[in-house]
C-alpha positions as CSV (number, residue, x, y, z in Angstrom):
1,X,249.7,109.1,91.0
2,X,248.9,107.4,87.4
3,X,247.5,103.9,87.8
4,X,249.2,101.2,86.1
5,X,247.6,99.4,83.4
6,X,249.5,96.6,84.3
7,X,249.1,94.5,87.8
8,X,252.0,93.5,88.9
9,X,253.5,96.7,88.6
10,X,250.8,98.8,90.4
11,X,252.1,98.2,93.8
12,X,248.6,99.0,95.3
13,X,247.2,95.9,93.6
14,X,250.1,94.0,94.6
15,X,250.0,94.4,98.0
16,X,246.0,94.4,98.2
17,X,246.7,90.9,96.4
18,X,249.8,89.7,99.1
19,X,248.1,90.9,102.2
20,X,244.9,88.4,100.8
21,X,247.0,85.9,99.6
22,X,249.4,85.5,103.0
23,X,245.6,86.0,104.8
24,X,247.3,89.4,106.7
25,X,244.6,90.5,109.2
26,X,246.7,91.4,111.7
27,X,248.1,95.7,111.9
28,X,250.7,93.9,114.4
29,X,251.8,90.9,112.4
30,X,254.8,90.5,110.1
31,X,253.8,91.3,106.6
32,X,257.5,89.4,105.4
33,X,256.4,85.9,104.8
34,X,258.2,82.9,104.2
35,X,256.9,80.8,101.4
36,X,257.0,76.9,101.6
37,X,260.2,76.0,99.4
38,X,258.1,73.2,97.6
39,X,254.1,73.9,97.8
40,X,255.2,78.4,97.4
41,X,252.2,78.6,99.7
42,X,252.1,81.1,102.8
43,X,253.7,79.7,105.9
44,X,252.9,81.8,109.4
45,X,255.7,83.9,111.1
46,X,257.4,86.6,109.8
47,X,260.9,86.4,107.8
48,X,264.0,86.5,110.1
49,X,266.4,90.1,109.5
50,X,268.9,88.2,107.2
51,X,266.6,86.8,105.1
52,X,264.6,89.8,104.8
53,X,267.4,91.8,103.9
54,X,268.8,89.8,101.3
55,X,265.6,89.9,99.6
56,X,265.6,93.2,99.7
57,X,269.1,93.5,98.3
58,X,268.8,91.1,95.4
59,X,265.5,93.5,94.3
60,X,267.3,96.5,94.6
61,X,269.8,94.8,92.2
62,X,267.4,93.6,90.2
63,X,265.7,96.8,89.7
64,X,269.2,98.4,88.7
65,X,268.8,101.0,91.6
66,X,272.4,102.5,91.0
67,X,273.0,101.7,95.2
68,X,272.8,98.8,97.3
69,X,269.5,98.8,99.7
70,X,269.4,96.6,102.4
71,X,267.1,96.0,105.5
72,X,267.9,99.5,107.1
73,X,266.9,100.8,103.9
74,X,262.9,100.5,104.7
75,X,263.4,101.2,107.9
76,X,265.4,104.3,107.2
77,X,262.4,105.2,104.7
78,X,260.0,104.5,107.6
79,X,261.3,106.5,110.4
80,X,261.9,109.6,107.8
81,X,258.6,109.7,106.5
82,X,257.0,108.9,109.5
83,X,259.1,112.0,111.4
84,X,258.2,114.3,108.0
85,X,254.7,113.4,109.1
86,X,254.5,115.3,112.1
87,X,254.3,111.3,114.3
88,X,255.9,111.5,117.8
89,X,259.4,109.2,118.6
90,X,256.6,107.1,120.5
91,X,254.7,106.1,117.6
92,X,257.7,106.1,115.3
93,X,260.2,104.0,117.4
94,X,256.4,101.5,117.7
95,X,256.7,101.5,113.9
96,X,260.0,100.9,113.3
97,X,260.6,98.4,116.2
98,X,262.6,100.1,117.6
99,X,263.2,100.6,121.7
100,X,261.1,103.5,123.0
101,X,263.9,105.6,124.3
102,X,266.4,103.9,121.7
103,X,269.0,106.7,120.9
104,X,269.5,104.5,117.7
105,X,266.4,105.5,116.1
106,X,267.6,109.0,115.4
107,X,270.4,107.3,113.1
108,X,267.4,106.6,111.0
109,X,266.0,110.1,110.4
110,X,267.4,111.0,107.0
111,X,268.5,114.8,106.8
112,X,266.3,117.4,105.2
113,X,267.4,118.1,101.9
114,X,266.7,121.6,102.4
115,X,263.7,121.8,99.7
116,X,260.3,121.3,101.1
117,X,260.4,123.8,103.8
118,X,262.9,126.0,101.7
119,X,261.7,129.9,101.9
120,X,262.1,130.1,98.6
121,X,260.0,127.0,97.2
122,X,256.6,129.0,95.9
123,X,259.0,132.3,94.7
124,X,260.9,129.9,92.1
């Protein structure tokens, strides 16, 4: 992956500088922050779904995606990759918050799209 030469779009250095900034030492804690309306500084607790998800939309439209993301859109992105991986449903329904033996997790796994374990990938 090329390295941008500018910051804020290298999202490495953007979330190397966000995890400092919102002082994120915790693996378990929220890494959605709220922001002080006034002072923008980092306020503890983690954002509530809503707000989260509107953010999430209004960046997706933003970023003239071409769809509309919302919430279950990182989560969806989470659970896949994390299945694709080779993790267990224990440590992917840990990830995702999601109930341990939550049958709605499985709603999350996005369906192969038939090309990385195709037979025919290294013939073409």
């Amino acid at each position: 992956m090329r390295r941008s030469s500018r910051p804020w779009t290298a999202p490495t250095r953007a979330w190397r500088a966000w995890k400092e900034e919102a002082n994120l030492t915790d693996p378990d804690d929220s890494a959605y922050k709220p922001l002080h309306n006034r002072c923008h500084t980092v306020m503890p607790g983690g954002l509530d779904p809503e707000t989260r998800g509107d953010a999430i939309t209004r960046l997706g439209k933003w970023a003239e995606l071409g769809f509309r993301p919302t919430w279950h859109s990182p989560r969806r992105g989470l659970a896949t990759s994390s299945k694709r991986a080779g993790n267990d449903r224990k440590v992917i329904t840990k990830q995702g918050g999601w109930v341990e033996k939550s049958a709605a997790v499985e709603g999350y796994f996005e369906e192969d799209d038939g090309w990385e374990e195709n037979a025919l990938v290294k013939v073409l």
